[in-house]
N, C-alpha and C positions, 0 to 999 in steps of 0.2 A: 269380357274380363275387365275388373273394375282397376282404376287408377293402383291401388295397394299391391295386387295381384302381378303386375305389371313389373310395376318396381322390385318387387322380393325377384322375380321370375329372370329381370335383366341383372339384378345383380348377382347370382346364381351362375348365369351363366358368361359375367365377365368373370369369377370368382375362375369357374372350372375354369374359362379361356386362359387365362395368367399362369394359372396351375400347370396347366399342359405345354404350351411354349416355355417353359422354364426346366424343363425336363430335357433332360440326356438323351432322351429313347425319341422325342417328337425332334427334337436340334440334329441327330444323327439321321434321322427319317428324312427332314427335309434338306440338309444341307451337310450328305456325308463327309465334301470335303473337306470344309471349314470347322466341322465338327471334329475331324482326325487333326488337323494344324495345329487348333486351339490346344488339343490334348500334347498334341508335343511341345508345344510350348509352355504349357504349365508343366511338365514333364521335367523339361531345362532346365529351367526357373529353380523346380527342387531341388535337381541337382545341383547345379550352381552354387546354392543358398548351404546343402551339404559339406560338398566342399570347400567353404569358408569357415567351418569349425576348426575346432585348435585339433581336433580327432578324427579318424573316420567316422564316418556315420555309421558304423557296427556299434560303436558305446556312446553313449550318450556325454558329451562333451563336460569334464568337471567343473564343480564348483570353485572356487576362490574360499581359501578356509578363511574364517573370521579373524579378528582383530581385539586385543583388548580393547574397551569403550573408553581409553583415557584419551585415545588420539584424538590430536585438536582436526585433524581435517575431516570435514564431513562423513566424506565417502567414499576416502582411500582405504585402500585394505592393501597392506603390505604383506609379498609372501617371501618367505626363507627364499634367502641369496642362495648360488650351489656350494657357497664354503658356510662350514658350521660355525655360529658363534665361538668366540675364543673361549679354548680348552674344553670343548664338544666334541666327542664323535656321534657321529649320526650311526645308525646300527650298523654294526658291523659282525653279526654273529647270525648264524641259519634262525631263522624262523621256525619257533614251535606252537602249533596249534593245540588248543587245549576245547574241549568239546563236553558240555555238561547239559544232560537228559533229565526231565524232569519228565512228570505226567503230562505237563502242557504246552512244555515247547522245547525245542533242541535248539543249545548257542554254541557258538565258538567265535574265542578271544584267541587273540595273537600276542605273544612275546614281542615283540613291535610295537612299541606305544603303549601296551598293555589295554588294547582296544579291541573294539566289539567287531565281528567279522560276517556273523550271522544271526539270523534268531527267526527260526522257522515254527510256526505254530501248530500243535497237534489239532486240535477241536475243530478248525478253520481248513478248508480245504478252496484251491484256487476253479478256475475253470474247467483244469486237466487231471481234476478230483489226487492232486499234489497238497502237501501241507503247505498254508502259507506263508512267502519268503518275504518278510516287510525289509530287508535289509539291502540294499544292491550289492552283485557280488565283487563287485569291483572297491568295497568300502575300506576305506585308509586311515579313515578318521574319527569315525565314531567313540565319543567318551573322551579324547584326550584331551590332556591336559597346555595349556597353551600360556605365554606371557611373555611382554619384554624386558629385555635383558640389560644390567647399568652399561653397556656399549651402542643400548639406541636395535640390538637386534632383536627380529619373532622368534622365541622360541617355539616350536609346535612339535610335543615330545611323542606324538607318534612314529616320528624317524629316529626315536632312541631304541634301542635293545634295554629289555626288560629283565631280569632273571626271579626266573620262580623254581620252588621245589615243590612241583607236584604230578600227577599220573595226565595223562594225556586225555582220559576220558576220566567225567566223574561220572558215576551216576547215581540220583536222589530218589528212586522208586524205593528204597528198603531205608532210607534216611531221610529226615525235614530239613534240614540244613547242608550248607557246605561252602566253603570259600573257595577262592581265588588270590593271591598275596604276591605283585607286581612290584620290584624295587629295583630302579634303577641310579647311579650314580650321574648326576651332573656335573659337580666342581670335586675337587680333593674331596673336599669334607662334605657338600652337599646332596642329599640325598630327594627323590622324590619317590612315595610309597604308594600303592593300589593297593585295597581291600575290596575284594567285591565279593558280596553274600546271595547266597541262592537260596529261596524257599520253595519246598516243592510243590504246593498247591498255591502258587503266586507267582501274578508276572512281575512283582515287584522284584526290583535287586537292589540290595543296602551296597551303596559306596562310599568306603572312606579315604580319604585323600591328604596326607602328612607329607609337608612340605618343610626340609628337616634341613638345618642350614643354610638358607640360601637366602640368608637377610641382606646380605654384601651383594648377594647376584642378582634377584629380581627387584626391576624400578618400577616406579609405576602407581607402588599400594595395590597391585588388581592382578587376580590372574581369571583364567576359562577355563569352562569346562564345555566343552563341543560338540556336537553333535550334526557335523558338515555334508553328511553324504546322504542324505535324504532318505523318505521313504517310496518304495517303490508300487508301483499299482498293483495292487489284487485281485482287480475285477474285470469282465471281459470286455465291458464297453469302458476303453480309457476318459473316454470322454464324457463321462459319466462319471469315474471314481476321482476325476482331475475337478470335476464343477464343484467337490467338496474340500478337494484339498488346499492347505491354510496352516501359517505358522499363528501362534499367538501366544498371551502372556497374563499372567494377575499380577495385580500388584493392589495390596491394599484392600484383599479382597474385591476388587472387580477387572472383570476379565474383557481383554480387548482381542481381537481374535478376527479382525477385517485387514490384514497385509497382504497381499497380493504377490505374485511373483512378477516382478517389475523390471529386476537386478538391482532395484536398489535398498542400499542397508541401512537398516533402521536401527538407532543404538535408544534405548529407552531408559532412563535413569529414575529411578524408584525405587520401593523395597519390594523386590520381584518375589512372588509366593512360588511361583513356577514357571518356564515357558517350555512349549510343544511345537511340536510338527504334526498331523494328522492328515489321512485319507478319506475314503467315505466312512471308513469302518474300524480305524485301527490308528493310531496315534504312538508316538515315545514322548516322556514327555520326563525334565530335570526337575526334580521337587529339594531345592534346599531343605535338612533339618534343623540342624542348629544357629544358625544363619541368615537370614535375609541377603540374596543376591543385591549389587548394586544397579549393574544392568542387566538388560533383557540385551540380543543381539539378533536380529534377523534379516537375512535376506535369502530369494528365492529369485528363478530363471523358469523360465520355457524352452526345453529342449527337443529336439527334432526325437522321435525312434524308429527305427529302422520297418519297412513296409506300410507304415501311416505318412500320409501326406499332408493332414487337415493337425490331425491331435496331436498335442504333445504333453510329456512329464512335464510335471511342476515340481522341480524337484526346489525344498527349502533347507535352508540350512541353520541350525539356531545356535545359540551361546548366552551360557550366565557366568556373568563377570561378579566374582565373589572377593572382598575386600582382603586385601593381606597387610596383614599390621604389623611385620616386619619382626617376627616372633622368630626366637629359635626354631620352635616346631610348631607350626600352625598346623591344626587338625580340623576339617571341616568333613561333616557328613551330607550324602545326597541318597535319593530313594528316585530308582531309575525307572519308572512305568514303561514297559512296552507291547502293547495287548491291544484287546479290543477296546470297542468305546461303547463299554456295557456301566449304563449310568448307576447299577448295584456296587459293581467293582470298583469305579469309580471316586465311590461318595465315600468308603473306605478309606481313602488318604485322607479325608478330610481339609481337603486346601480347594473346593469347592471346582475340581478337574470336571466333573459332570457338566458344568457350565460352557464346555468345548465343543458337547455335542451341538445340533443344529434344531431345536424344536420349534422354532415358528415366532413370532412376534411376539407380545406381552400378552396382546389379545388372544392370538393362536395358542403360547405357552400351556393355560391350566389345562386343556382340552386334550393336546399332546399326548399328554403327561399322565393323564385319566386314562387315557384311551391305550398307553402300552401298561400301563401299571392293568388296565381288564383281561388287557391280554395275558399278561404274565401269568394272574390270578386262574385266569380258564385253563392255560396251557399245565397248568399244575394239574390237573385231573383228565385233558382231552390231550394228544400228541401229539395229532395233526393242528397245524394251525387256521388250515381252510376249514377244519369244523368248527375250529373258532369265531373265524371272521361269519359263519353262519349265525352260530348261538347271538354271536353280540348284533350281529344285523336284527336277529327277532329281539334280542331286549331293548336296543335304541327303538324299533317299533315300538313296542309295548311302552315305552318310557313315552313316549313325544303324540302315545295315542290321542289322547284327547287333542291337543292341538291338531293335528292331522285330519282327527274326525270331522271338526269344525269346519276346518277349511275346503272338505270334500261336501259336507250338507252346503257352506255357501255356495262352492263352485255350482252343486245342481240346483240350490235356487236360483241364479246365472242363467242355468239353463232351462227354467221355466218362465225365466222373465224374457226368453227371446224374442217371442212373437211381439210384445207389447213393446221392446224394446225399438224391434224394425219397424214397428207401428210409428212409434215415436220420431224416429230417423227421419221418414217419409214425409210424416207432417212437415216437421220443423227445419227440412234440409237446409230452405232459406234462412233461417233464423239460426245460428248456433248457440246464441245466449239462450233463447227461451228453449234450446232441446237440453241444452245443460240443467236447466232447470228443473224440467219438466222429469228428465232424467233421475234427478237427485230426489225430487220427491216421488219417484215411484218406488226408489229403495228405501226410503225410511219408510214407505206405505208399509211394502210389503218386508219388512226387516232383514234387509238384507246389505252385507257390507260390501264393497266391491272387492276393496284389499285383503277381505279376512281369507281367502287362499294364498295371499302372496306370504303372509307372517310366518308359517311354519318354512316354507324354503328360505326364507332371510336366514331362518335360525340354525339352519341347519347346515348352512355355509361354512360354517365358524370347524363346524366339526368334520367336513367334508373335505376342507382344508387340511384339519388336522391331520386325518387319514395320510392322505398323502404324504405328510412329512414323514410320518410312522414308519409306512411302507417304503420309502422311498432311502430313510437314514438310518433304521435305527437297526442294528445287528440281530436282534433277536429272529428277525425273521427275513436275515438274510439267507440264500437258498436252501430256504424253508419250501418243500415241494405241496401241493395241493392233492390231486389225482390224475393220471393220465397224462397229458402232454402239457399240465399244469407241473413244470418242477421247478420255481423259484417265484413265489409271494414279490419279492421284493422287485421281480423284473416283468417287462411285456413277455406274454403265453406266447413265443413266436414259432410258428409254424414251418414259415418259408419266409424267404430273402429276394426281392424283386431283386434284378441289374442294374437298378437304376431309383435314386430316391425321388419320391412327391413331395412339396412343399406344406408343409402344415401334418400332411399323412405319416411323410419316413422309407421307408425303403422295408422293412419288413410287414409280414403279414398275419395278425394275432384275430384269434376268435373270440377273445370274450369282449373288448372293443364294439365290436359286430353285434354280439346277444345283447350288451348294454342298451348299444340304438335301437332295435328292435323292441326291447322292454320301452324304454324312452316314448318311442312311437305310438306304441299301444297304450299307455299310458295317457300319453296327450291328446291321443285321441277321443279319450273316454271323459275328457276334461273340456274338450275344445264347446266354447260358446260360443262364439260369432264364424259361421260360415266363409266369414271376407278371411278370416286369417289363416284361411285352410294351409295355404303355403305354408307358412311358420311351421305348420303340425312337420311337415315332410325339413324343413331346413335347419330346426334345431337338432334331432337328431342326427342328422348329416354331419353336421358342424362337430358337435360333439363326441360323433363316431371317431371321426377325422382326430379330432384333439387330443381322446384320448389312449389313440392305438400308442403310444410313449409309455403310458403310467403305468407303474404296475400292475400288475395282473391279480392282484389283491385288491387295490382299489376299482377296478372294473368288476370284480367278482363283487363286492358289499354293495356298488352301486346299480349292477342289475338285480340282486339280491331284494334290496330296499324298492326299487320298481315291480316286482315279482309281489311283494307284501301290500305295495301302495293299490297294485291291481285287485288284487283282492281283498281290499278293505274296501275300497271304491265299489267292486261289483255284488259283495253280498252282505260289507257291514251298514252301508249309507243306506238309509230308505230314500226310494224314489220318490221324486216330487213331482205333482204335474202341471203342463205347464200353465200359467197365469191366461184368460181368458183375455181377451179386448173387452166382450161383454159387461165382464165380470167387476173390473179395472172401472169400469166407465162406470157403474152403479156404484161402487162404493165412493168415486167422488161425488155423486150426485147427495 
């Protein structure tokens, strides 16, 4: 076994060694007791860490409501003392829930604040095939209205009573329209108003907001509108629908959208177009109309949830701080997005929300962007989307043929130049300048490039990539089923659930991962030119297997696909070549 062989083979198997001692199943195997200790004390620890929230660990510990952006301290956020501002009562009247049906989703607002309580999506269904609930039901604050007062206090008008005159349920199926009309008193004479509009084929809702006397009450120039109680996860692997979630904002037409959940608040001052909260798949997001916000307002936490030990909600909380010019009746309009994060629907507000989604780098961006706009296009005439991702695996074929062809006649000239090549080796082992040379001129002899197989995989990176984000962000083909034990495109085909996770592998067990290595194998095999690097043939795929049991089960599907096509262009479209003689080789330099 030659030096290369050696080396792949020992790192192999310090790769596996690491792998294995790092495992729950080989640490319990050899050192059960220290393996149970450990456990109780990361056990403690939890708990411990639990019971230092302001809560039980049943709810998820709340947010701190926002602040208007005129405070001079950085990062203080002050909340309502237990007495109300002078001449406030805080609600004092039963709660009534008002509950309006649409084709697409079911809300209910509460006379409380005149705030959002729920808003559960028809078309969208969770894990437990339930419609899904982007709102937490424990929410207090959502939409209201917030600012301080000429005595230096927060108001935060969710702990007002509202009075409305209307039926407890509406429903918009036999009508496109319909309001909401929230008016509470503040001072003697001043008034604050809610209008909130429903369309029935739209997640948008029109909110208008009359602030009616209260030029002597509110200081400031500034009041909020909030959106404090976050959105809740949809999807089954938290830790998955948390690696996307994210507050952010435009302003100026560009969108910034990297704030993290830190606890700390960030007050942005610009002419804010909009700012959002968002999941993997579903966003809310404040769009001033008439308006330019003055700030943007964000801050977000990591929260413990109850039966995870590892994951937590990212729960963010946003605010647009909109100028008040000290008018009788200040009247400002907002348009309240709360839906998916479907870049069709999207591009419809026209304040450039699409820009929220997650498509990849500038490079990755156009490819993205091609690649669900082919999907859309096919899905309009086929339903399944696995016959999709078929059709389009044979036309990225068909497109990239020629490069591909090229790169497969090089490869098997590669593998007719072997003999002459080991010939070469052999000579020149002492010499490695003259075997490079000698090297070099037997490939322009015999016209052959070395790199022209490497070009078509370079390029096909770009979109390889792309895929993934596709699969991995974009709603359309979210649990989008394929066939059989194929039922969600967007996640790994998982089968079974080890005890115990592998490092780089995971803890479940998916089949199309598996068929990919297998194509992979075959594949490389039918490529491989130098005998030393037999290894490689066996540890790419390995590796790859390993990497890709995470990715969607859409992207293992297009990428054994595309090996499935590459085989059989390789086996019956490439003519055979044979191989270069020594003879042969030695007479034409003669």
């Amino acid at each position: 076994m030659d030096m290369n062989k050696k080396t792949i083979l020992a790192f192999l198997l310090i790769g596996f060694i690491l792998i294995l001692v790092n495992t729950p199943f080989y640490q319990k195997l050899v050192n059960p007791k220290g393996y149970e200790a450990r456990q109780k004390a990361i056990a403690q620890r939890q708990q411990q860490a639990l019971q230092q929230q302001d809560q039980p660990a049943s709810t998820p510990a709340p947010i701190t409501e926002l602040q208007p952006a005129h405070q001079p301290e950085e990062n203080q956020i002050i909340q309502p003392g237990l007495t109300p501002p002078a001449g406030i009562v805080y609600a004092n009247k039963p709660e009534r829930l008002f509950t309006i049906e649409t084709d697409l989703y079911t809300a209910q607002f509460s006379s409380h604040g005149a705030v959002l309580k729920q808003w559960n999506l028809k078309k969208y269904q969770d894990t437990n095939k339930n419609n899904v609930q982007m709102i937490p039901t424990d929410a207090a604050g959502t939409f209201a209205i917030q600012f301080e007062t000429i005595n230096g206090d927060t108001l935060n008008t969710a702990m007002l009573s509202f009075d409305i005159n209307a039926d407890s349920v509406i429903l918009l199926q036999n009508q496109d329209n319909a309001t909401l009309s929230f008016i509470t008193n503040i001072t003697e004479t001043g008034q604050l108003l809610k209008v909130y509009e429903f369309s029935n084929n739209s997640y948008q809702v029109k909110l208008d907001v009359s602030l009616i006397n209260l030029d002597t009450f509110i200081s400031g120039k500034a009041y909020s509108l909030i959106a404090p109680d976050g959105l809740l996860s949809t999807e089954k692997i938290l830790k998955d629908d948390m690696m996307y979630a994210k507050a952010g904002f435009a302003a100026n037409g560009k969108i910034n959208k990297n704030y993290k959940a830190n606890g700390h608040l960030n007050k942005i001052q610009a002419s804010i177009d909009w700012v959002g909260v968002r999941t993997k798949y579903f966003t809310l997001s404040i769009i001033p109309q008439d308006r330019k916000g003055d700030y943007a307002e964000i801050i977000g936490h990591e929260l413990p949830v109850p039966g995870l030990t590892k994951d937590k909600w990212k729960k963010f909380a946003i605010g647009l701080v909109m100028p008040y010019l000290g008018e009788t009746r200040q009247e400002n309009s907002f348009i309240l997005y709360i839906g998916p994060l479907d870049s069709d629907l999207l591009k419809t507000l026209q304040v450039k929300l699409e820009d929220f989604l997650d498509m990849g780098a500038k490079i990755i961006y156009p490819f993205s962007v091609a690649i669900l706009w082919s999907f859309k296009k096919l899905h309009l005439f086929i339903p399944n989307y696995g016959i999709v991702l078929i059709i389009f695996s044979i036309l990225i074929k068909i497109i990239i043929y020629p490069l591909t062809h090229k790169s497969f006649e090089s490869m098997k000239r590669m593998q007719s130049l072997a003999p002459k090549l080991n010939e070469l080796k052999e000579k020149y082992k002492s010499d490695p300048q003259r075997l490079n040379q000698e090297t070099m001129k037997l490939y322009k002899q015999e016209k052959v490039n070395p790199m022209g197989s490497c070009l078509p995989t370079l390029l096909q990176l770009p979109l390889l990539w792309a895929l993934f984000i596709v699969f991995r962000t974009t709603i359309e083909l979210r649990h989008e089923p394929f066939f059989w034990w194929i039922k969600d495109l967007s996640n790994p085909d998982t089968i079974a659930t080890l005890p115990f996770a592998i490092p780089l592998y995971g803890d479940s067990i998916n089949i199309l991962p598996l068929f990919m290595g297998i194509t992979m194998f075959i594949q490389q095999k039918m490529t491989m030119t130098d005998p030393k690097q037999k290894m490689l043939l066996y540890f790419m795929p390995i590796f790859l297997t390993l990497l890709f049991n995470s990715f969607p089960s859409g992207l293992n599907l297009y990428y054994a696909l595309f090996n499935i096509l590459s085989i059989i262009q390789q086996k019956w479209l490439v003519p055979d070549t044979q191989p270069v003689q020594v003879e042969a080789v030695a007479k034409k330099k003669k």
